[in-house]
Structures are given as structure tokens and as C-alpha cells.
N, CA, C and O of each residue as an XYZ file, in Angstrom:
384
protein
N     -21.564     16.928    -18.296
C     -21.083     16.331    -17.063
C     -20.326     17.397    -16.280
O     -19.490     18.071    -16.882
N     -20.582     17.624    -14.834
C     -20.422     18.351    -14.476
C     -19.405     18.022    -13.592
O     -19.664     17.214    -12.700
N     -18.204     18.541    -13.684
C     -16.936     17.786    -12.345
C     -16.681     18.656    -11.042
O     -16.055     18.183    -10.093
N     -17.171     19.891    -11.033
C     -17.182     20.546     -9.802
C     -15.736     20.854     -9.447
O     -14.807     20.778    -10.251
N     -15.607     21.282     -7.907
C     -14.141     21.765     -7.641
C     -13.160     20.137     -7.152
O     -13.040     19.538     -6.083
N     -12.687     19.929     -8.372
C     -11.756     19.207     -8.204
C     -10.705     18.964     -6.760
O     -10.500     18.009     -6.011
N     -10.081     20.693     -6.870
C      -9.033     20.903     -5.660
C      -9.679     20.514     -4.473
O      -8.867     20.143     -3.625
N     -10.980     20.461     -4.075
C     -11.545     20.460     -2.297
C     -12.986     19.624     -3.225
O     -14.022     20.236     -3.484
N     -12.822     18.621     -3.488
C     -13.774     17.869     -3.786
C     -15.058     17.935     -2.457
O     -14.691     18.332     -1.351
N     -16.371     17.568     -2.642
C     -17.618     17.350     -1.833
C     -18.054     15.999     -1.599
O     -18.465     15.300     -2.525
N     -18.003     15.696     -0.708
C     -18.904     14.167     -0.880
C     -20.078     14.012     -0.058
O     -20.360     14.354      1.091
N     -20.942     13.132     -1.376
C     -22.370     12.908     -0.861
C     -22.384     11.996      0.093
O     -21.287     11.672      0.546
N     -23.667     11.315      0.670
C     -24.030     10.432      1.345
C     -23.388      9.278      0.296
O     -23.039      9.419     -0.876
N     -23.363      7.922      1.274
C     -22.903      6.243      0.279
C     -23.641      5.770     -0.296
O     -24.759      6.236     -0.080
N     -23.599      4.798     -1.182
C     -24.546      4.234     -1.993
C     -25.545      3.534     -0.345
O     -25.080      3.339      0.778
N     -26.924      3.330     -0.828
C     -27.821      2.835      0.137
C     -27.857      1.222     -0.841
O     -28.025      1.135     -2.057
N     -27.681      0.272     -0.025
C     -28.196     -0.927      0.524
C     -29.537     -0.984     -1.030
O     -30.320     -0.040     -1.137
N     -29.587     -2.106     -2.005
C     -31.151     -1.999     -2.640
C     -31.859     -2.560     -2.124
O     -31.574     -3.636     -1.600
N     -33.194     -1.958     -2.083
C     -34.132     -2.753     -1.520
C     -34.972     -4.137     -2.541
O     -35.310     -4.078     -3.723
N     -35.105     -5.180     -1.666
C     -35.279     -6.170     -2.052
C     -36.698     -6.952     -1.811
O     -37.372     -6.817     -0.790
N     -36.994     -7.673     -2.764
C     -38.256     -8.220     -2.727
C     -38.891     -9.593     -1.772
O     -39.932    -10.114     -1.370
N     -37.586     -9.693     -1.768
C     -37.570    -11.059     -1.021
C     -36.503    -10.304      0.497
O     -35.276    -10.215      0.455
N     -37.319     -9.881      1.627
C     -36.330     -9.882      2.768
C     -36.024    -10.762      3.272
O     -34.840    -10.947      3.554
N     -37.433    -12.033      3.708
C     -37.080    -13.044      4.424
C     -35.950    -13.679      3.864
O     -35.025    -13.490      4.653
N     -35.502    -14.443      2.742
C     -34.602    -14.495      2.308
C     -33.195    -14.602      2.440
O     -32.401    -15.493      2.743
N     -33.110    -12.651      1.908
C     -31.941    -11.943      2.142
C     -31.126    -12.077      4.373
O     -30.078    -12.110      5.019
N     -32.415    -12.094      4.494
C     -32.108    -12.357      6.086
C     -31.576    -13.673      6.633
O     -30.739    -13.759      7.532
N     -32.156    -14.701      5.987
C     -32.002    -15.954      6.035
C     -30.339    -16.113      5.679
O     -29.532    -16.466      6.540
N     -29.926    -15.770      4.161
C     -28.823    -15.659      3.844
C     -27.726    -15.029      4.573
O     -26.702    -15.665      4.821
N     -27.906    -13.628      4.984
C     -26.946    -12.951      5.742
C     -27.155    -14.287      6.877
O     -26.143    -14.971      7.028
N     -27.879    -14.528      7.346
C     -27.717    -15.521      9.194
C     -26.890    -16.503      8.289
O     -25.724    -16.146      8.457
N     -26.907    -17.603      7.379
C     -26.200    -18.465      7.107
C     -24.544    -18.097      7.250
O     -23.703    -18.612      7.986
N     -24.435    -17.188      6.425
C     -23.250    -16.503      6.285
C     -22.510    -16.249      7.458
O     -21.357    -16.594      7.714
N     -23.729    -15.269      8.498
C     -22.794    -15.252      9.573
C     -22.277    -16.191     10.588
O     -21.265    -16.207     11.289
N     -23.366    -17.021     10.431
C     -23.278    -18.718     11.134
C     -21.714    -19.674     10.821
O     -20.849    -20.295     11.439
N     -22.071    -19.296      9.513
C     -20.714    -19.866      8.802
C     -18.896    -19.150      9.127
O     -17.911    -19.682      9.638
N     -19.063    -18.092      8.687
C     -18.394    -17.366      8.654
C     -18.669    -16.479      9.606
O     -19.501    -15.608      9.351
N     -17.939    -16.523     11.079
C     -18.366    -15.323     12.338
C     -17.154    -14.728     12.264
O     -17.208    -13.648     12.851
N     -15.772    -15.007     11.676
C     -14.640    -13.831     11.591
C     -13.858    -13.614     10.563
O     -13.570    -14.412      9.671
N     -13.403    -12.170     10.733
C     -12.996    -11.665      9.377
C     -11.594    -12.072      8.696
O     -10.552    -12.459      9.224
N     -11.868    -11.890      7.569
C     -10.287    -12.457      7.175
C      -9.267    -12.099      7.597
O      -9.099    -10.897      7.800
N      -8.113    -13.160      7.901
C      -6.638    -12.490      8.642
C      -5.721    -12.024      7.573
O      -4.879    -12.729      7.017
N      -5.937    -10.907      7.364
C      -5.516    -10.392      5.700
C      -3.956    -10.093      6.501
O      -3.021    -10.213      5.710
N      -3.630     -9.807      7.618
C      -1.695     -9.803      7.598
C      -1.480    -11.398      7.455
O      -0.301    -11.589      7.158
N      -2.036    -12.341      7.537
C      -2.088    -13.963      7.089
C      -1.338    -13.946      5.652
O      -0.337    -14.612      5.389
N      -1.925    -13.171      4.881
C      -1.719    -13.584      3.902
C      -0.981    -12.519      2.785
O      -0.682    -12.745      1.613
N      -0.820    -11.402      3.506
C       0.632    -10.569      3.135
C       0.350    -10.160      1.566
O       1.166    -10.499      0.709
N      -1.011     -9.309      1.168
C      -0.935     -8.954     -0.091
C      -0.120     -7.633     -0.574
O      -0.325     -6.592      0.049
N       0.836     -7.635     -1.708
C       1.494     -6.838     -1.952
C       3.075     -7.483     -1.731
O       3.932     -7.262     -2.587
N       3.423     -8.405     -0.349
C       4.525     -8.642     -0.263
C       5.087     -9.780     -1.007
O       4.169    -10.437     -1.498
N       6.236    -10.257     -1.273
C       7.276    -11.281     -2.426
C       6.941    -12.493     -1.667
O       7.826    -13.348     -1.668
N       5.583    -12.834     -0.848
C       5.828    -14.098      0.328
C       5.682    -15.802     -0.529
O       4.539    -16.196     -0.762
N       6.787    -16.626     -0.906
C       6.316    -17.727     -1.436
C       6.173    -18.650     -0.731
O       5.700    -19.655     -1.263
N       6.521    -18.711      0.775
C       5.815    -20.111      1.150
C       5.179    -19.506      2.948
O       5.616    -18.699      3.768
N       3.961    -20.430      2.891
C       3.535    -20.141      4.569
C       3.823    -21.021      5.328
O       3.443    -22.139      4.979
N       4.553    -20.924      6.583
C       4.646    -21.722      7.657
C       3.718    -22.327      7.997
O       2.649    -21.948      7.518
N       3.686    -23.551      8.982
C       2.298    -24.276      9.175
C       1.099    -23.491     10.070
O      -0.093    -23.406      9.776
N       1.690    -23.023     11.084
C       1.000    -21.756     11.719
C       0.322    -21.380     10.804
O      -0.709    -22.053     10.776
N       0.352    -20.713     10.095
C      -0.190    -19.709      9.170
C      -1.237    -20.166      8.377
O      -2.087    -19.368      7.982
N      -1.302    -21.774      7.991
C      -1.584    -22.468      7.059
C      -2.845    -23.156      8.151
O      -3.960    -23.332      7.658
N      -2.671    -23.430      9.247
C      -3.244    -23.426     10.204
C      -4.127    -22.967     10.514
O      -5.163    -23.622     10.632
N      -4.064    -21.610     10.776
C      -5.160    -20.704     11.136
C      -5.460    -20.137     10.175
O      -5.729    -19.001     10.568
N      -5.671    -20.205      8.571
C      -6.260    -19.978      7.566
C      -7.615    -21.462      7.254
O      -8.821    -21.381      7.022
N      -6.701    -22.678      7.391
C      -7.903    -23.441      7.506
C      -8.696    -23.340      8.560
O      -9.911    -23.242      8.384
N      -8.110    -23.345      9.921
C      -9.643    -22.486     10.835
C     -10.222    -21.343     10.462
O     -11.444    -21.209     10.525
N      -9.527    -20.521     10.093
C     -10.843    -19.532      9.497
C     -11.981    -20.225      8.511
O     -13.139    -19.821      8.620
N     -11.779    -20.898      7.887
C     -12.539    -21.621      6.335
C     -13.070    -22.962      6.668
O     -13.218    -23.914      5.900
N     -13.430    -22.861      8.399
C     -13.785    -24.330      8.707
C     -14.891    -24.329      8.444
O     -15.286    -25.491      8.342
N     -15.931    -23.354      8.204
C     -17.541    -23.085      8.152
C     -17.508    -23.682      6.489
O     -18.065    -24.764      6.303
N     -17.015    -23.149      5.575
C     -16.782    -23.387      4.763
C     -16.823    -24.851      4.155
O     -17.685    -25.412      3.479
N     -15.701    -25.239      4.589
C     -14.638    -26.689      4.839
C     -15.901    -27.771      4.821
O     -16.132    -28.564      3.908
N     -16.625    -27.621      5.986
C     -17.716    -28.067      6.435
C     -19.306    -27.848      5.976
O     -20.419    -28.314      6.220
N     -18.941    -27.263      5.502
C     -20.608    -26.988      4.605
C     -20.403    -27.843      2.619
O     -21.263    -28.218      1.822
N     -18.957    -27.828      2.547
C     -18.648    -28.651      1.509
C     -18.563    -30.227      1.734
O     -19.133    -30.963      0.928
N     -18.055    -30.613      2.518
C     -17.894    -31.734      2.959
C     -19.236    -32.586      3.001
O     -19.290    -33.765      2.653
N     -20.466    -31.737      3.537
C     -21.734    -32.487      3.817
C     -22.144    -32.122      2.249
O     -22.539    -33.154      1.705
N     -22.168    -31.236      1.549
C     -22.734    -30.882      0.309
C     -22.375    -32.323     -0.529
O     -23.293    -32.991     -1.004
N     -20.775    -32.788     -0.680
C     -20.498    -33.927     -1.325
C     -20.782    -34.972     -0.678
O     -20.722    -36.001     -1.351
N     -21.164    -35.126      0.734
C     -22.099    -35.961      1.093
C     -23.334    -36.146      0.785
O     -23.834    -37.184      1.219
N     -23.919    -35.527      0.228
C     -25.732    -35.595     -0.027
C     -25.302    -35.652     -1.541
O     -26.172    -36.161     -2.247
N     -24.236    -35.274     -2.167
C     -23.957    -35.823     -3.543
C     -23.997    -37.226     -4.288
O     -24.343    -37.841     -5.296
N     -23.222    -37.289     -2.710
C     -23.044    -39.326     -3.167
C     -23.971    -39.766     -2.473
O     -24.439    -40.640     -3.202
N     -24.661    -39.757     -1.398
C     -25.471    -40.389     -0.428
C     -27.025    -40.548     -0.983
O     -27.617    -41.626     -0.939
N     -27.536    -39.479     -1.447
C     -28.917    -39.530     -1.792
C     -28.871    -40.391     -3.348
O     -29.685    -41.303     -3.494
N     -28.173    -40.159     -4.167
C     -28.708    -41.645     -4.902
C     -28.394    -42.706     -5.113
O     -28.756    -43.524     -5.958
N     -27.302    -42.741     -3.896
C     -27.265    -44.324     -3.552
C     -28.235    -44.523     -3.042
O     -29.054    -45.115     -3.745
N     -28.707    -44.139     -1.511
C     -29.862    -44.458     -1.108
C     -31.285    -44.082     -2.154
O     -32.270    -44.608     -1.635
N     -31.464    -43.728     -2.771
C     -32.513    -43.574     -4.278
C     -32.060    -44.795     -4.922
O     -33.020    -45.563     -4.986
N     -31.347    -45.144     -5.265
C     -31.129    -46.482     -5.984
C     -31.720    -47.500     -5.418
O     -32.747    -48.015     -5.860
N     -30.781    -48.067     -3.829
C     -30.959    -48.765     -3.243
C     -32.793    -49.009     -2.409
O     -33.261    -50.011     -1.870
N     -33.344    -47.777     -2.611
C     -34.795    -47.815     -2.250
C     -35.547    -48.376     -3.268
O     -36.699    -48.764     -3.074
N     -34.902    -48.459     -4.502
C     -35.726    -48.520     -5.857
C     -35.717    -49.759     -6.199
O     -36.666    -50.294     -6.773
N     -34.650    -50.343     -5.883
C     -34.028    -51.350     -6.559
C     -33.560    -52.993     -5.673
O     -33.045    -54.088     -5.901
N     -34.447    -51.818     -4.075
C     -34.378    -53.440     -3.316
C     -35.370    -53.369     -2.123
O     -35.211    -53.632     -0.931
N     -36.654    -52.843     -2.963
C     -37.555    -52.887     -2.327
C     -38.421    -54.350     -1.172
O     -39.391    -55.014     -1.538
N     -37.993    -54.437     -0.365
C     -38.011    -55.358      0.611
C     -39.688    -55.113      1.233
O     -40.105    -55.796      2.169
């Protein structure tokens, strides 16, 4: 293993992106994501490194708007949880 000049280190190009078998996919996914999620985390929000034990409502505020894509993509998920086999039941079981 070869470590080279330590003191004035070299750097290569970044790791590249793997290529994938499935693009449509991967494309599909990134659009969900960005659909969902269009901004970046408010990382002074949330003060990593500092002694902070409680957040003001402000704060608490605009952390659940950030996570509304989120918020909302769960909300319907436990909707089609409970909804589809009730209605599967109720199709089965009272066939009119």
C-alpha cells in the first residue's frame, strides 16, 4: 500500500455516480423525492453540536413544514392501510 506524500497530499477525481440497470426507475425515484422533498434541511434549526434542550414553537414549526411531503405521503400510506380491506371485506362480504 502505497501512501504517497503525506505533507502536500494529491487528489483524484470523486467517486462517479454507479451506473444502474434500471434508469427509468432511478429517475422516477429521484422526481418523487424531489416532488416530496423540494428544500434542504434547516440544519441551524436544529443546532448540531450545541447543549439545545428545548425548541420554541417557531422552530418546531418550520421543521414540520419542511417534513410536510413526508407528513403527507404517510398519512395517505395509513390510509390505503385501513381503507383497502375494509373496502375488500365489505366488497366480499356484501355483495349486493
Amino acid at each position: 500500500m502505497e501512501l504517497g506524500n503525506i505533507s502536500k497530499p494529491t487528489y483524484g477525481p470523486g467517486p462517479e455516480a454507479p451506473e444502474s440497470s434500471t434508469p427509468g426507475l432511478v429517475t422516477m425515484a429521484q422526481g418523487f423525492l424531489r416532488l416530496v422533498q423540494p428544500n434542504p434541511l434547516p440544519v441551524e434549526l436544529i443546532g448540531f453540536g450545541e447543549s439545545q434542550s428545548e425548541f420554541n414553537r417557531e422552530d418546531i414549526r418550520e421543521l414540520l413544514l419542511y417534513e410536510l411531503g413526508f407528513l403527507i405521503c404517510a398519512a395517505i400510506g395509513v390510509l390505503f392501510i385501513i381503507l383497502v380491506p375494509l373496502v375488500g371485506c365489505c366488497f366480499c362480504c356484501c355483495r349486493c
